[in-house]
Each structure stands twice: as structure tokens, then as C-alpha cells.
C-alpha positions as CSV (number, residue, x, y, z in Angstrom):
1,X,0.0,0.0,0.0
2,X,1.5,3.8,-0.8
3,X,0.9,6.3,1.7
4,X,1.4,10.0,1.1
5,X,3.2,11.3,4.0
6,X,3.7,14.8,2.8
7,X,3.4,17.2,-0.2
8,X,4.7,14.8,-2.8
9,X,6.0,12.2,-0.5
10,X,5.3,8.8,-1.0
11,X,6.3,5.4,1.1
12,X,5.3,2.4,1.0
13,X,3.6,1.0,4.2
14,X,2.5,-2.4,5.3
15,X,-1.4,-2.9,5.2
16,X,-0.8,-4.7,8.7
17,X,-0.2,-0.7,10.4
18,X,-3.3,0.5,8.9
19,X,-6.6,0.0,10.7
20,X,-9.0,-2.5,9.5
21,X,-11.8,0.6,9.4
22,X,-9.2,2.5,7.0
23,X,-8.5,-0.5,5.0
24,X,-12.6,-0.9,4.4
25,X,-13.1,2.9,4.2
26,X,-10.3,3.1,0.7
27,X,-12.0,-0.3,-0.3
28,X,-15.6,0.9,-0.2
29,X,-14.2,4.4,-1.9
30,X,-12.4,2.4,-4.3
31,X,-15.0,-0.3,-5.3
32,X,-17.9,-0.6,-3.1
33,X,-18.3,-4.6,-4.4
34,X,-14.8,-6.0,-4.0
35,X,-15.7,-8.1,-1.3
36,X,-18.3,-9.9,-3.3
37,X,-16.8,-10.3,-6.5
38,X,-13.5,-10.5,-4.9
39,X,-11.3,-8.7,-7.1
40,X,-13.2,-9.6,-10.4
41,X,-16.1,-7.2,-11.2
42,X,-17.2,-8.6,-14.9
43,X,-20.4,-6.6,-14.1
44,X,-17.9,-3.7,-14.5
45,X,-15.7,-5.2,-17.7
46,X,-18.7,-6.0,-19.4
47,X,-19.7,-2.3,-18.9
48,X,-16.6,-0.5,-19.8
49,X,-16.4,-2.5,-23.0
50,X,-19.7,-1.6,-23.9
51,X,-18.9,2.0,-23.5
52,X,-15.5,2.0,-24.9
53,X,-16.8,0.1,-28.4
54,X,-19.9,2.6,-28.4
55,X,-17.4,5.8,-27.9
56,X,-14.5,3.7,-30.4
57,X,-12.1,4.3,-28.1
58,X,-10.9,3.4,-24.5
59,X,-12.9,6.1,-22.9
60,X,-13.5,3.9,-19.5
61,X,-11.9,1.3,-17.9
62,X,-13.4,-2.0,-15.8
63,X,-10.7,-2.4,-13.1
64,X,-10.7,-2.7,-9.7
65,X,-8.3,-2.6,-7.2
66,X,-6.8,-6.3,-7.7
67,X,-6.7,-5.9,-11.0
């Protein structure tokens, strides 16, 4: 996990110093349904591809943290 520290600064920390409640809070901001698709949203892929082939281009992306 990166941590910003300061203005610009960034260092890596180990999840095991952040608090469970952070870990869940950046999770849920992130990707409010990683802990039921587990790291694999096709929902989300199916959607961005849909978008992107309407738009011909990649306008959108179907990632989630894990991926």
C-alpha cells in the first residue's frame, strides 16, 4: 500500500499498520463490491467495453483494485 506522507512524498507501508476501518473505508471508496466479486467485477468489464466500443475508443476502464 503507498501512503502520502507529505506534499509529494510517498512510502510504502505495510497494510498490517493500517486499521482495518481505513482498509474498508479506501475499499468501499475504491470499489464498493470488491468483497463480493473478490477482485473480479465482470459486471464492471462487461460495462466499460460496452462503453468503450460505443465511444470507439478506451474512454473507460473496468478495473478494480486487484486488477
Amino acid at each position: 500500500m503507498k501512503a502520502t506522507v507529505g506534499p509529494g512524498l510517498k512510502n510504502w507501508i505495510s497494510a498490517k499498520v493500517v486499521s482495518k476501518h481505513a482498509l474498508h473505508a479506501i475499499v468501499a471508496a475504491e470499489d464498493g463490491n470488491f468483497f463480493v466479486h473478490h477482485g473480479l467485477d465482470y459486471k464492471a468489464i462487461k460495462k466499460s467495453y460496452e462503453f468503450n466500443k460505443k465511444k470507439k475508443k478506451l474512454a473507460r476502464g473496468g478495473s478494480t483494485l486487484s486488477q
